[in-house]
One Martini backbone bead per residue (centre of mass of N, CA, C, O) as a GRO file, in nm:
protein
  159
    1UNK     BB    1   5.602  23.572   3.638
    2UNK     BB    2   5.783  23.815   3.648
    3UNK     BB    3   5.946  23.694   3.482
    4UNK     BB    4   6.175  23.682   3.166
    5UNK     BB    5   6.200  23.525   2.924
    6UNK     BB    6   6.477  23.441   2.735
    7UNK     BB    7   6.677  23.424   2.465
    8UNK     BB    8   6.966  23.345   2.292
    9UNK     BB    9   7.176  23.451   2.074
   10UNK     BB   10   7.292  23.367   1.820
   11UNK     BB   11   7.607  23.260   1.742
   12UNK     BB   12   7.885  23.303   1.543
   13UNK     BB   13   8.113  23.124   1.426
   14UNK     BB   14   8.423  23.129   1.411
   15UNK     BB   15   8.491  23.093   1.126
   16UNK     BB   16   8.284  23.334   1.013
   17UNK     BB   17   8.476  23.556   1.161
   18UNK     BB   18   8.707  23.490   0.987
   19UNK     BB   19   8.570  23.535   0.693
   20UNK     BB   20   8.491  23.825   0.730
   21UNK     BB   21   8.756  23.953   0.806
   22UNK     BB   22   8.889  23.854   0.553
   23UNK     BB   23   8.717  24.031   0.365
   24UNK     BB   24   8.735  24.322   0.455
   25UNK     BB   25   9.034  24.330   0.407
   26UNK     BB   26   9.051  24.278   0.084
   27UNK     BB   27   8.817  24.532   0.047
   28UNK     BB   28   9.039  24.763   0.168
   29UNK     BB   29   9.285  24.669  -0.016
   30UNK     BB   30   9.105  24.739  -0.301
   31UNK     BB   31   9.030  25.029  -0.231
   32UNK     BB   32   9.334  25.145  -0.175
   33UNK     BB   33   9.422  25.052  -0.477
   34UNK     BB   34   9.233  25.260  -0.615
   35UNK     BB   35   9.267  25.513  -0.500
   36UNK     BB   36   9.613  25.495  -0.512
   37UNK     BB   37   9.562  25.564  -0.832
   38UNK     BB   38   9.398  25.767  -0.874
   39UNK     BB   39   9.539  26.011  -0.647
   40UNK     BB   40   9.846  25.926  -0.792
   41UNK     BB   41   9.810  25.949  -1.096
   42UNK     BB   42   9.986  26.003  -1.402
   43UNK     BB   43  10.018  26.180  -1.676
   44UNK     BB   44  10.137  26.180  -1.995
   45UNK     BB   45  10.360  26.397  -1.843
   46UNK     BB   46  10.447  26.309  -1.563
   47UNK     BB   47  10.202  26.415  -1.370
   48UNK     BB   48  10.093  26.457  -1.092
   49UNK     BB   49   9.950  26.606  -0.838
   50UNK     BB   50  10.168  26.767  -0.696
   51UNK     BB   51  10.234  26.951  -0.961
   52UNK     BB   52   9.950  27.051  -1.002
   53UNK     BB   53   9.894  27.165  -0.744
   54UNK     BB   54  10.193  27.354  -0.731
   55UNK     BB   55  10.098  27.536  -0.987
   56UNK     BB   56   9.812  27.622  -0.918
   57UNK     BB   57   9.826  27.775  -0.626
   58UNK     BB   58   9.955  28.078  -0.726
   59UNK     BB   59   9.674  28.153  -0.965
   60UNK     BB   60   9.430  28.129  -0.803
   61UNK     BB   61   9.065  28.095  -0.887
   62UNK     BB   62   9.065  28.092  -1.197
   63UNK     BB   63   9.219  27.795  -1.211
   64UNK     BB   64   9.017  27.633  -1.013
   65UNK     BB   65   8.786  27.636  -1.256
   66UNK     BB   66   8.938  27.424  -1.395
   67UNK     BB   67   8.947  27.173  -1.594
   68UNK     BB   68   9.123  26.882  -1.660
   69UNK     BB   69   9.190  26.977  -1.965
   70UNK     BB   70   9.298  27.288  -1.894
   71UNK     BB   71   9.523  27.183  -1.688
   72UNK     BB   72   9.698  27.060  -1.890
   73UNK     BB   73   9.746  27.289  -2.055
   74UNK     BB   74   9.821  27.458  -1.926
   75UNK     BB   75  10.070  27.338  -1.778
   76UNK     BB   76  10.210  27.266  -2.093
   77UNK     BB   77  10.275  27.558  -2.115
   78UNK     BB   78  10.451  27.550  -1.830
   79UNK     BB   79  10.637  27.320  -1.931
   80UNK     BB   80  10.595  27.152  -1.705
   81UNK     BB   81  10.802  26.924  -1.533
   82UNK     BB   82  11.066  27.096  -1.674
   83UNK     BB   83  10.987  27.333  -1.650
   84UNK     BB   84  10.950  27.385  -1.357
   85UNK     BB   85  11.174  27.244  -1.196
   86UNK     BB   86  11.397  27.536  -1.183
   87UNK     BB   87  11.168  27.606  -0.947
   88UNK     BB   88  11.149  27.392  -0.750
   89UNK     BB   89  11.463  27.383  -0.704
   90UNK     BB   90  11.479  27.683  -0.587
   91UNK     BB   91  11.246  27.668  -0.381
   92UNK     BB   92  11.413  27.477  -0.213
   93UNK     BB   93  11.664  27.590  -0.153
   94UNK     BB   94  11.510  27.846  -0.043
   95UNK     BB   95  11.440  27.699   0.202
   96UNK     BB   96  11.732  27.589   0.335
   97UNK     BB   97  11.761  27.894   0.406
   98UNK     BB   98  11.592  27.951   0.580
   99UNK     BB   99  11.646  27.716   0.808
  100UNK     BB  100  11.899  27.813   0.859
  101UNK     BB  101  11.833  28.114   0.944
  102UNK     BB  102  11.633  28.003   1.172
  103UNK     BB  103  11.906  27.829   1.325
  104UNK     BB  104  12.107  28.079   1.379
  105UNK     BB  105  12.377  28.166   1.564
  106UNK     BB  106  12.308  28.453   1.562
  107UNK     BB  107  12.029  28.579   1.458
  108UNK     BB  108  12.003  28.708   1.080
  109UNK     BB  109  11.755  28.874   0.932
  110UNK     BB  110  11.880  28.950   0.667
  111UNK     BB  111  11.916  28.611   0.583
  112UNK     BB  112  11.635  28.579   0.573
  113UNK     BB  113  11.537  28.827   0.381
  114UNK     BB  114  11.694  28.670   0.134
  115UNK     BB  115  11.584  28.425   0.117
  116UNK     BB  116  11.310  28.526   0.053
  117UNK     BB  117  11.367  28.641  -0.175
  118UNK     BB  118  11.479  28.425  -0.328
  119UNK     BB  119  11.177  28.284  -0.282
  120UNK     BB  120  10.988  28.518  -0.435
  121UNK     BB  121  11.132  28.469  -0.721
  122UNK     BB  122  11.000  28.210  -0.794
  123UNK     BB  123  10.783  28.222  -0.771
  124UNK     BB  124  10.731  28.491  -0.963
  125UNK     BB  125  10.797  28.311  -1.210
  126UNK     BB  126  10.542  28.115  -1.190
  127UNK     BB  127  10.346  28.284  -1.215
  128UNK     BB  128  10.379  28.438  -1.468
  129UNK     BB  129  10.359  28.159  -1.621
  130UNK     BB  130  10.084  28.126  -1.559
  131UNK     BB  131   9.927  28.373  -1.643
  132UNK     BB  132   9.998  28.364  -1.937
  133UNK     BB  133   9.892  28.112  -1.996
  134UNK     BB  134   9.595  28.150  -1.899
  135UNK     BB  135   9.541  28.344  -2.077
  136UNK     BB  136   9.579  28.220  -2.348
  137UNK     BB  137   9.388  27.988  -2.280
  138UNK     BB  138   9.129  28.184  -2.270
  139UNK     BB  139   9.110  28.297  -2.565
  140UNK     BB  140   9.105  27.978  -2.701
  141UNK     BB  141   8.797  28.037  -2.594
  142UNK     BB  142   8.515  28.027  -2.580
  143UNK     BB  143   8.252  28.254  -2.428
  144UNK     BB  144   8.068  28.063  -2.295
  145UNK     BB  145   8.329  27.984  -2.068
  146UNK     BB  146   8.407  28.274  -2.022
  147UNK     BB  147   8.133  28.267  -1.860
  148UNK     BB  148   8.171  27.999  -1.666
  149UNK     BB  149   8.376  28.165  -1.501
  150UNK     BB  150   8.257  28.364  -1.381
  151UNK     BB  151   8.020  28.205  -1.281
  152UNK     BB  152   8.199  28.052  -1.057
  153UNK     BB  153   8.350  28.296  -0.958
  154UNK     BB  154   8.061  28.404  -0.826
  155UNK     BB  155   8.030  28.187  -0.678
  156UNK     BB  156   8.258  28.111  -0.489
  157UNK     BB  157   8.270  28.366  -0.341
  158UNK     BB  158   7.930  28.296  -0.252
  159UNK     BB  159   8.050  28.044   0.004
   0.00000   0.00000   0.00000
């Protein structure tokens, strides 16, 4: 008297594990096409994601606070995908010379210091087109956003 009868407990048929596999697998396969939809998404002026986080990234916690559609007047204000373009591929060039630079034998200090300059050199014009739109779009805010905005930047700060 002292066991315990078990009952065994049911297991589901394999057709319906194979059922139940495949609606999951369906059901991943349209969450990741519609996220990577969303994620990928490029806006009315063919800029995705990649060129708006790479534009607004060196203007600052400023930048950070503006909504998706301050975000987009701002871009177009700094030229868009076309504007943007030969700061894009001048600062890709200089990270080639980085590299060059960082793997010659024997390394020459000079010619690293030199590519850097030469990449501070569009960073730093990417920036001042930034700053004067960032200003620009600013002036043309009502009172009240951009008190919005101080009081955001204010709360960032405190995070």
């Amino acid at each position: 008297m002292d066991e315990m009868m078990t009952t065994p407990k049911p297991q589901a048929p394999r057709g319906m594990k194979i059922v139940l596999g495949v609606s999951l697998a369906i059901n991943l396969a349209i969450a990741g096409a519609v996220l990577g939809a969303v994620v990928l998404h490029r806006g009315p002026d063919g800029e995705g994601p990649r060129e708006r986080i790479n534009a607004l990234r060196s203007l600052g916690p400023l930048a950070g606070e503006l909504n998706r559609d301050e975000m987009r007047v701002l871009i177009g204000r700094m030229g868009g995908r076309e504007g943007m373009g030969a700061a894009r591929r001048g600062i890709a060039a200089a990270n080639l010379q980085v590299e060059a630079a960082l793997r010659a034998t024997p390394f020459v200090p000079d010619a690293l210091m030199q590519a850097l300059s030469e990449q501070r050199g569009y960073l730093g014009a990417m920036q001042e087109s930034g700053h004067r739109a960032l200003v620009d779009l600013i002036a043309d805010m009502p009172p009240e956003r951009r008190a919005a905005l101080a009081d955001e930047l204010a709360e960032g700060r405190r995070r």
